[in-house]
C-alpha positions as CSV (number, residue, x, y, z in Angstrom):
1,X,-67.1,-24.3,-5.3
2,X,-63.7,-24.6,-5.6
3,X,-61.4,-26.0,-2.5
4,X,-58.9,-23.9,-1.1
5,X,-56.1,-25.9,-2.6
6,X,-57.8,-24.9,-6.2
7,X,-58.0,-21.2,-5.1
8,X,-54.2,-21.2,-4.1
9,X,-53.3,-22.8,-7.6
10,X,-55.7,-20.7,-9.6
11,X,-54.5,-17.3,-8.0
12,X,-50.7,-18.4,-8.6
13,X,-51.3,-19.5,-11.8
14,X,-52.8,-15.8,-12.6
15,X,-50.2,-14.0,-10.9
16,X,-47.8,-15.9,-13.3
17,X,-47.3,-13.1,-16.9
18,X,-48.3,-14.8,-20.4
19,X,-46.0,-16.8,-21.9
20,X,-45.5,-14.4,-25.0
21,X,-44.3,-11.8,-21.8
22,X,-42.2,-14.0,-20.5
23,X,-40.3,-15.1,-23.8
24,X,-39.4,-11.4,-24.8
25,X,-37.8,-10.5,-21.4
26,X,-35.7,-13.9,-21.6
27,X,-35.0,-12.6,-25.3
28,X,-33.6,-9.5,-24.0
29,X,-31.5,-11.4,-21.1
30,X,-30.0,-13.1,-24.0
31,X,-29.9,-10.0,-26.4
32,X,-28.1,-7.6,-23.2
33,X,-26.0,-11.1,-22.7
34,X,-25.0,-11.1,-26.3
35,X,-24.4,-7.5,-26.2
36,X,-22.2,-7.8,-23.0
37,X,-20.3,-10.6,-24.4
38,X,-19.4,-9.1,-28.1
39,X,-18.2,-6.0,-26.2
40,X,-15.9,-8.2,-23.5
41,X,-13.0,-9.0,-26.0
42,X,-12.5,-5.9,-27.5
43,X,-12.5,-3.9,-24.6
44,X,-10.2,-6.3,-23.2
45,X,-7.6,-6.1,-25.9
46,X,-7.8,-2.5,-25.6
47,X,-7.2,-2.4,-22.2
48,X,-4.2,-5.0,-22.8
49,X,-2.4,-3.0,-25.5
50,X,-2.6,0.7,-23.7
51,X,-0.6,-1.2,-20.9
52,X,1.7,-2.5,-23.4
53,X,1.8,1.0,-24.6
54,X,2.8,2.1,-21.9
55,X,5.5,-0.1,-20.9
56,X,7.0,0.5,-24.3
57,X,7.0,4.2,-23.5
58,X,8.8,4.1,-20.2
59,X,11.2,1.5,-21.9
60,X,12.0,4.4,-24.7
61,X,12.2,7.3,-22.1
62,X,14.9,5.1,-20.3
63,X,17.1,3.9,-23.0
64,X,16.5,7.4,-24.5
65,X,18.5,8.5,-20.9
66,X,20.9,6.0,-21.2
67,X,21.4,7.2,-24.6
68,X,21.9,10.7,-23.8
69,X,24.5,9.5,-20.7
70,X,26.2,7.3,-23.6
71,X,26.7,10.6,-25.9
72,X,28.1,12.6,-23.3
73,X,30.6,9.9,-22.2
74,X,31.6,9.4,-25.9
75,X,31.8,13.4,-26.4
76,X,34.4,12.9,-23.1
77,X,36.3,10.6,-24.3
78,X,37.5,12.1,-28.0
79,X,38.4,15.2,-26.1
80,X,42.3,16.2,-26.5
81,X,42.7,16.1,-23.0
82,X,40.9,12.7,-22.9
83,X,43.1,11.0,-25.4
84,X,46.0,12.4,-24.1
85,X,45.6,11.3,-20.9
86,X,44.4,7.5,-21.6
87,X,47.8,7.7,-24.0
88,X,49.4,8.5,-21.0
89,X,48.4,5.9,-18.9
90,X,49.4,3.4,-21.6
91,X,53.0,4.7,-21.6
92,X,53.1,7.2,-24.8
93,X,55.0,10.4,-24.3
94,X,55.2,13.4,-26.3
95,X,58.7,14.3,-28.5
96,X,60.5,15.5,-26.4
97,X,59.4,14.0,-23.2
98,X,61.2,11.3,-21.5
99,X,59.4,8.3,-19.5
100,X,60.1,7.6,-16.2
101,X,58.0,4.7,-14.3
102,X,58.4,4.9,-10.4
103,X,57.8,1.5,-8.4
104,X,57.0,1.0,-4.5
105,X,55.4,4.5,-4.2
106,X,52.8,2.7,-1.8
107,X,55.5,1.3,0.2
108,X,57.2,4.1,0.1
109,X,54.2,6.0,1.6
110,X,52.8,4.0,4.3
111,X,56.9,4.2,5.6
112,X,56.9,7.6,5.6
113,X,53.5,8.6,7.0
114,X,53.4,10.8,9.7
115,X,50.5,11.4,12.7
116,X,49.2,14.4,11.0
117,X,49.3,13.1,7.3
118,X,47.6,10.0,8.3
């Protein structure tokens, strides 16, 4: 008969599956592994280039802005009234039209305040 040590061993070794068992679920470890890991990178670079997408888009939609602001400041500035006043301010005057520069107009001002004008 066998000892209880023999017993133990014998009923662990029976619980254990065969070996052919035991190689096909390792086998599909390694297959869902493989699987997993061929998957990883591209899912990855995916993931990586719809953020860079959409940087790029919020990059476009802001200089497309600052476009729009830059057309509407050049359409401002050809305008007649534009040019003539930026002609102005560098000292051109129409025919006809004399030019007079007036100095110490600040001076003149804070001399001649009153309470009420402040």
């Amino acid at each position: 008969m066998a000892t209880s040590s023999e017993a133990s061993a014998m009923a662990r070794a029976s619980r254990r599956p065969p070996a052919a068992k035991l190689a096909r679920r390792w086998l599909a470890v390694i297959l869902i592994g493989l699987i997993g890991y061929a998957y990883y990178h591209p899912l990855r670079s995916w993931i990586e280039t719809r953020q860079e997408l959409s940087s790029r888009r919020a990059e476009v939609a802001k200089l497309a802005t600052e476009k729009q602001a830059l057309q509407q400041r050049l359409e401002a500035s050809t305008s007649l009234d534009a040019l003539a006043r930026e002609a102005r301010r560098l000292g051109f005057v129409r025919p006809g039209e004399h030019l007079f520069i007036v100095k110490g107009i600040a001076a003149w001002k804070s001399t001649h305040t009153t309470i009420d004008n402040r």
